[in-house]
Residue, then its C-alpha position, 0 to 999 in steps of 0.5 A: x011537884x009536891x012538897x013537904x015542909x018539915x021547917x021553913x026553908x027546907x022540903x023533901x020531895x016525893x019525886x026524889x030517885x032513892x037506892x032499893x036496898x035488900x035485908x043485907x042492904x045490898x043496892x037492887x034497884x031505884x024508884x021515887x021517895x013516893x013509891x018507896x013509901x007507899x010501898x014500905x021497902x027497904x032504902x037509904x035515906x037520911x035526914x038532919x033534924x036541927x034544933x036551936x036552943x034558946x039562950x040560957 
């Protein structure tokens, strides 16, 4: 299984099933984080970026 690392001790996968989603973000179907990328449709995702901020 491919990974990306964003930050150490997180990943994201290719293999991940994500929801296909139409222009009214209706659900029309399902395929992997891959396919959904290298193919630019439409789907729902999110993500959490965190950031800690050195003593000030």
């Amino acid at each position: 299984m491919r990974r990306i690392t964003f930050m150490p001790g997180t990943y994201c996968t290719y293999n991940e099933i994500l929801e296909i989603v139409d222009d009214a973000d209706r659900v029309i179907g399902q395929t992997t984080r891959k396919d959904i990328h290298r193919k630019g449709m439409l789907h729902r995702s999110s993500m959490c970026l965190c950031s800690i901020l050195p003593d000030r």
